[in-house]
N, C-alpha and C positions, 0 to 999 in steps of 0.2 A: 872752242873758246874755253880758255882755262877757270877755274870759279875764282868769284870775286871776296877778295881781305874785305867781311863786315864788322870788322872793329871800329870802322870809324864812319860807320851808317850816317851821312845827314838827319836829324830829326824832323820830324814829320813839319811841316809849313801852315799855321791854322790858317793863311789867307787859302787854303786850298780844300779846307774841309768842309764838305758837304752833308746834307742829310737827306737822303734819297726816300720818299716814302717811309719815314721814321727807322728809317736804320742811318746810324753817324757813320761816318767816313772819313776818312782823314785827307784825303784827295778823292777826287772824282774819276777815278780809273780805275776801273772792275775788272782783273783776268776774265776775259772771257772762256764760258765751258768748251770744252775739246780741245784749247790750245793752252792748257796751262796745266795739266793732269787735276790734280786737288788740292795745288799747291807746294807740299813739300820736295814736289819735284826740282821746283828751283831754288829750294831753299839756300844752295852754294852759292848763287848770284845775285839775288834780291833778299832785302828782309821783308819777309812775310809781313809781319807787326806794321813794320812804319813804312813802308813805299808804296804800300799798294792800300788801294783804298778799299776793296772786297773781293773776293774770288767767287766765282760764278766755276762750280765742280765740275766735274765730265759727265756728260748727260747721264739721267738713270732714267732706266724702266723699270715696271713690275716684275719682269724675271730676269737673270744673268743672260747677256747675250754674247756670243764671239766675236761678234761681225762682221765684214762681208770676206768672200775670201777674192781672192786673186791682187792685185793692186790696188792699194786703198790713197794712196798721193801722188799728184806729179804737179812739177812746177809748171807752168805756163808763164806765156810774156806779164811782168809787174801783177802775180796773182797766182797759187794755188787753188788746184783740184784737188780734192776730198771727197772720199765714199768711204769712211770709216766702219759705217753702219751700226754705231749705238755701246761700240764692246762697253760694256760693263757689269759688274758684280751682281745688279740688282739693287731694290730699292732697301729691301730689308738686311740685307747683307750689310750694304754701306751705313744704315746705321749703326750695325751692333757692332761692325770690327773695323771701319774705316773713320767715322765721323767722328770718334774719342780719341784718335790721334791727331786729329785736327782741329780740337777745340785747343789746344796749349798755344796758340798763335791767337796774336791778339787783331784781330782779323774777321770782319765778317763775311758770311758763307752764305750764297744764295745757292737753293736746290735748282737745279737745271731736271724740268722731267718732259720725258715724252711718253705717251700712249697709243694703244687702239681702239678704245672707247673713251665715253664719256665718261663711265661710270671706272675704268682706270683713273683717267688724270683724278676723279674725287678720290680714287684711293690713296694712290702716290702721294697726294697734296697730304692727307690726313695723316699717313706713315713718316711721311718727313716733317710734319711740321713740331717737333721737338727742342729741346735745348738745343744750342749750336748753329743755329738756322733759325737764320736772318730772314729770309725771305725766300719765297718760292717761284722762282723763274720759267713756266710755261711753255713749251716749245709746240707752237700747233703746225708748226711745219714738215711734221711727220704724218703718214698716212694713215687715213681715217678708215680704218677695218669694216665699220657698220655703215659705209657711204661707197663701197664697191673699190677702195684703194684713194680715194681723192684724200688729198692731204686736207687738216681740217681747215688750216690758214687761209685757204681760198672762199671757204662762203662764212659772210658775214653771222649768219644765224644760228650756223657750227659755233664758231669763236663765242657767241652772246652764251649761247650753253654752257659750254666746257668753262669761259668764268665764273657763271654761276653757279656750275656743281663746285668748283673749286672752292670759291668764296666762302661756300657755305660749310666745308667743313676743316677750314682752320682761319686763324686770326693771324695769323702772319700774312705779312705785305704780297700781293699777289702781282705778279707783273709777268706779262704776255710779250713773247716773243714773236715778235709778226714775220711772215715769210716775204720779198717782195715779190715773189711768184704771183702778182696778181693784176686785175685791171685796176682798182682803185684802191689804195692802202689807207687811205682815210676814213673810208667806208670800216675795213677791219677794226683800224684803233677805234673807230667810233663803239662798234661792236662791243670793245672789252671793257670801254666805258660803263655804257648800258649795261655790260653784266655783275659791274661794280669791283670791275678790276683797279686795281690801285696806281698801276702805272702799265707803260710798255717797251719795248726793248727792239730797235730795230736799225739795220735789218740783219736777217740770217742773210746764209748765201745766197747768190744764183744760179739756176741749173745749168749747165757746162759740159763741155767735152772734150774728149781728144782722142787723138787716132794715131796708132802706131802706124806710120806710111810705109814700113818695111813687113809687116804681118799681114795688114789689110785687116786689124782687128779693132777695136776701141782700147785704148791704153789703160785704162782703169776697167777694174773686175766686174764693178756694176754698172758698166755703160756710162752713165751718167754721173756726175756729181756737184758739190757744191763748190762755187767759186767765191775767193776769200780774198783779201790783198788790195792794192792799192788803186786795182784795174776797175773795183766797185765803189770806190768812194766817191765819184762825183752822182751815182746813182742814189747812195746810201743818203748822202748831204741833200738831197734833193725831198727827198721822202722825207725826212726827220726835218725839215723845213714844214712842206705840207701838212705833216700831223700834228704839228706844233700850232699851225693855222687853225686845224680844226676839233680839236679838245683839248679839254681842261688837265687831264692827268698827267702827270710829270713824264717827261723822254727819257733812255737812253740811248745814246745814239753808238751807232758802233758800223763799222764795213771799211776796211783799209787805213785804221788811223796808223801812221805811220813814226809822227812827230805832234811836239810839243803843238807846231800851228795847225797840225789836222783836227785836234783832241780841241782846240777854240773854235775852230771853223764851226763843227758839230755843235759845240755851245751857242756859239751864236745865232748857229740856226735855229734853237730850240730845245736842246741837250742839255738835261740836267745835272747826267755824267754820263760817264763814255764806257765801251768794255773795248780795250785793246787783242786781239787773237796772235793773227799773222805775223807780228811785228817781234813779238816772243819767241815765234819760232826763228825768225834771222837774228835775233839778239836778246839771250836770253834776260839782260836788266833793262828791257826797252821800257819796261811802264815806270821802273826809277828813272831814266831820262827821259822819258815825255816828262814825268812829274815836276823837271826840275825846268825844263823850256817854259811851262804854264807859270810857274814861279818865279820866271823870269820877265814874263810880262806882264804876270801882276804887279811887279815892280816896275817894269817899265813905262807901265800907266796909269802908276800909283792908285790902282783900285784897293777897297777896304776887304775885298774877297772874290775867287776868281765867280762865285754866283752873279755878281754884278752882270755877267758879260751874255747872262740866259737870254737867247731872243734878242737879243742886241744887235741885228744886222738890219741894218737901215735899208727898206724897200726900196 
């Protein structure tokens, strides 16, 4: 897909801007991390500035990682497999040589981190919480090194922890990324509540697989990976419903938005704003045309802002 002429960028829509846990927005559509690099990657197709409402970076950890080897994506029916495994610079690295090129976008930047302990995520959170960064995005759906490999997003009293070391050392908006790897994901957001997490972001993928029938081997390098795409969205709508039921901290809702009426669906259910992934990778100005569908029916139903529509799904 050739890049797109932004000379003549629409202006941002204020019936669309939100404030998510005290960061402004100009729309409710976050790139979500892993599928939008750090932004300037799409810089030819989207404006940065005014179409998107915040970038959510490519995960970081404590140290540069490679990632996994062997195949790290395949498509599946309506949905991608991913086992990326983390590639990134590091936490300190992307502040000192990545993050100053992405403050010239008027754009705000939530940190996406994963860890192996507790006492990491309090590092990460404190390393990045800097100028430039908006807010700190959580991922406890990576495995938990001091609990024999279990990822941390499965016990409720991991999650209360790891927000509370977070919390405690930065003042930036803290918002947890639930896995729906779980029996009850209420129970989790409840968790991040309690640990005076600010908000929550859900859901990540789902575990997945696939098999090459001609090797007799698993198609992807790490056996397993996360499923992304359109094949999770009545899962994801489901969940972000429920934990809208049962605490008070604002949603983002995210797993297969594909269009303007998935990105409301998610509102409805309880979404405060949405992060778009997959949708980027089939196209790469899909979050400016979700942006402009939602703008479309906030005029179509003459709402004062498309916040009106939070939890507005009639039981």
């Amino acid at each position: 897909m050739s890049e797109r002429d932004l000379n003549n960028t629409v202006m941002p829509n204020p019936k669309l801007a939100v404030n998510y846990c005290g960061i402004a927005m100009k729309n409710p559509i976050i790139a979500a991390s892993g599928t939008f690099g750090n932004g300037p990657e799409y810089k030819g197709y989207i404006d940065l500035s005014n179409e998107v409402g915040a970038i959510s970076v490519k995960g970081l950890t404590p140290k540069g990682r490679h990632g996994n080897p062997g195949t790290r994506i395949a498509e599946t029916p309506s949905g991608v497999l991913n086992c990326i495994g983390l590639e990134n610079p590091g936490a300190e690295h992307f502040v000192g040589h990545v993050l100053p090129g992405l403050m010239k976008y008027d754009v705000p930047l939530l940190a996406n981190v994963s860890a192996g302990s507790v006492a990491e995520f309090a590092w990460m959170a404190e390393t990045l919480s800097v100028d430039g960064i908006a807010g700190i995005e959580v991922n406890v759906s990576c495995p938990n090194v001091e609990c024999e490999g279990m990822a941390f997003g499965v016990d409720p009293k991991v999650v209360e922890e790891v927000t509370k070391a977070v919390r405690k050392v930065t003042n930036k908006p803290v918002i947890v990324k639930l896995s729906p790897n779980v029996t009850d994901i209420v129970e989790i957001a409840k968790a991040v509540e309690a640990g005076g997490g600010n908000g929550v972001s859900l859901i990540n993928t789902l575990l997945g697989m696939a098999i090459d029938i001609h090797r007799r081997k698993p198609l992807l390098g790490n056996t397993y990976g996360g499923l992304s795409g359109p094949a999770v969205k009545p899962v994801a709508l489901r969940m972000v419903h429920q934990v809208y039921k049962g605490v008070n901290i604002p949603i983002i809702g995210l797993g297969g938005i594909m269009t303007g009426t998935d990105a409301i669906e998610f509102m409805m259910a309880g979404a405060s704003a949405v992060q778009v992934g997959t949708a980027t990778m089939v196209n790469p100005n899909a979050i400016s045309t979700i942006a402009k569908q939602m703008a479309d029916y906030v005029e179509q139903y003459n709402l004062n802002s498309i916040t009106d529509i939070v939890g507005a799904v009639h039981q």
